[in-house]
C-alpha positions, 0 to 999 in steps of 0.5 A: 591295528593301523600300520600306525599304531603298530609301529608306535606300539614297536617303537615304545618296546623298544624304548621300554627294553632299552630302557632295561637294558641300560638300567642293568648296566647301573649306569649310576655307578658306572659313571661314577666308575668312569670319572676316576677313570678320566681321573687317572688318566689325567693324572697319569698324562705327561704333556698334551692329553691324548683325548682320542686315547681318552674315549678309547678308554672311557668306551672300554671301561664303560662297556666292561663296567656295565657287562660285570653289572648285568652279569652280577644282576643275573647271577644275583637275581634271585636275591634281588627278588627278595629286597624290596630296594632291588624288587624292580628291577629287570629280571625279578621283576620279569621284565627281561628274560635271565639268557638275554641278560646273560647273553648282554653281559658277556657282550658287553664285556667282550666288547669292552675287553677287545676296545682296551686290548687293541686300542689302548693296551693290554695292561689296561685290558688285564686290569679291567678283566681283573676287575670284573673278575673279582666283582663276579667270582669273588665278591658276588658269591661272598656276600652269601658267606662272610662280611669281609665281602665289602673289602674284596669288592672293594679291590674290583672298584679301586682299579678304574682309576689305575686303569686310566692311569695305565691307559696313558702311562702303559704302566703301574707307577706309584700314583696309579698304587695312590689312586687304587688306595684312596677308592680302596679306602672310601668305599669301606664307610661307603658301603658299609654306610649303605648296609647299615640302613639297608640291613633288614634288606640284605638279611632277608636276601641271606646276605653276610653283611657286616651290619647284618650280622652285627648284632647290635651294630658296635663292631660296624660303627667302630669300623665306619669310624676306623675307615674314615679315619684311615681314608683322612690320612690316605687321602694325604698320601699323594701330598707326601709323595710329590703327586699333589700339592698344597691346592689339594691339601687344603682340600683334603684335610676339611674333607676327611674331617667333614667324613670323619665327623659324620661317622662319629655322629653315626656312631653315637647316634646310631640312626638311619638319617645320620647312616644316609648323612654319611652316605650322602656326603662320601658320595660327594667327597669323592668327586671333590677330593678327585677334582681338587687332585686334578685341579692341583695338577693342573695349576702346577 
């Protein structure tokens, strides 16, 4: 092999391998993660917005948020093997070793910790260990145990957008309690849109989802309807409390309708594709509602 080829060979593992890396990272969800974490951070600003501050923070919460992903992917990667949805991923698929993901978790999270406690605050670094933590060491372990595990992790994915809340204000106010109840809410139909079409995946992994011990489905589909109902009227909350105005009320109310809607129609018809409708549009409506929120704030 020519010093050429060697090199070329050295260059495309690396790639390969960081290619990995960063899969473990999830870095989908993270982005979605460090969007309401702009969110609250703007929401939050009085005055000027501190853009330094920003990058600060979106770089803490980012390596935190990624951390806790690696480290849910190590701990859960003997259930992973058993999904065909998670089969190809890094470590059931044996493309990384379990101590190095292990070893790229903590780091990560280490890393991101020390970015928000020295150049943020403290706060906000409490919260984003918050987060992690409960992601980990309570909602990891319960979905082998019961189908409230959706509403516990629920709690780690509402705190981003308090943490750029935070991050700016250095405390809890009421608009960071508002942004916390609106993720709280919208990733019950969420998530529980995903179980429904992913069910038969999670039963073989041994996971208590709702829809997998739901047997013939009626309490899951009561509970898409209920929380989308209940993320339709949550979502008009920041309106009665001063945070928004009528710009994101004109907002809000077509979209949780449109939420609500597909919810229903999943409840009557009880398929995948309506399932996937219901998953496709909250995907959307979040960053909708959240942009109108700012949007708002802004021609204030």
């Amino acid at each position: 092999m020519t010093p050429t080829e060697l090199a070329a060979g050295v260059g495309s593992l690396i790639r390969w391998r960081s290619a990995d890396y960063l899969e473990m990272t999830k870095p989908r969800l993270n982005f979605m993660v460090l969007v309401t974490v702009g969110v609250g951070f703007l929401l939050g600003a009085t005055g000027a917005v501190d853009w330094g501050l920003l990058v600060h923070t979106l770089i803490g919460v980012g390596l935190l948020s990624g951390g806790g992903a690696a480290l849910n992917e190590y701990l859960e990667r003997d259930l992973d093997a058993r999904m065909k949805r998670t089969q190809d991923r890094p470590l059931p698929a044996g493309r990384l070793f379990p101590a190095e993901a292990l070893a790229f978790g903590v780091a990560c999270c280490a890393i991101g910790t020390v970015q928000l406690w020295f150049f943020v605050n403290p706060l906000t670094a409490l919260l984003g260990l918050l987060s992690a933590g409960v992601y980990l060491f309570a909602y990891t372990p319960l979905k082998l145990r019961t189908p409230l595990n959706t509403v516990v992790g629920a709690v780690s994915g509402a705190l981003p957008p308090m943490m750029g809340w935070t991050a700016v204000a250095g405390r809890v106010d009421l608009g960071a309690w508002l942004l916390f109840a609106i993720l709280f809410m919208w990733q019950l139909p969420h998530f529980f849109a995903i179980a429904w079409f992913y069910r038969e995946d999670y039963a073989n992994a041994g996971m208590k989802m709702l829809s997998v011990v739901d047997d013939n489905g009626r309490v899951t589909r009561r509970t898409i309807c209920g929380c989308s109902l209940a993320m339709l009227a949550v979502s008009l909350l920041p309106v009665f409390s001063g945070l928004s105005g009528a710009l994101y009320l004109a907002a809000a109310l077509p979209l949780g309708a449109v939420l609500l809607f597909l919810a229903v129609r999943l409840a009557v018809g009880k398929t995948h594709a309506a399932a996937r409708r219901l998953f496709l549009a909250s995907l959307m409506y979040l960053p909708l509602l959240l942009g109108a929120m700012v949007l708002d704030r802004i021609l204030l």
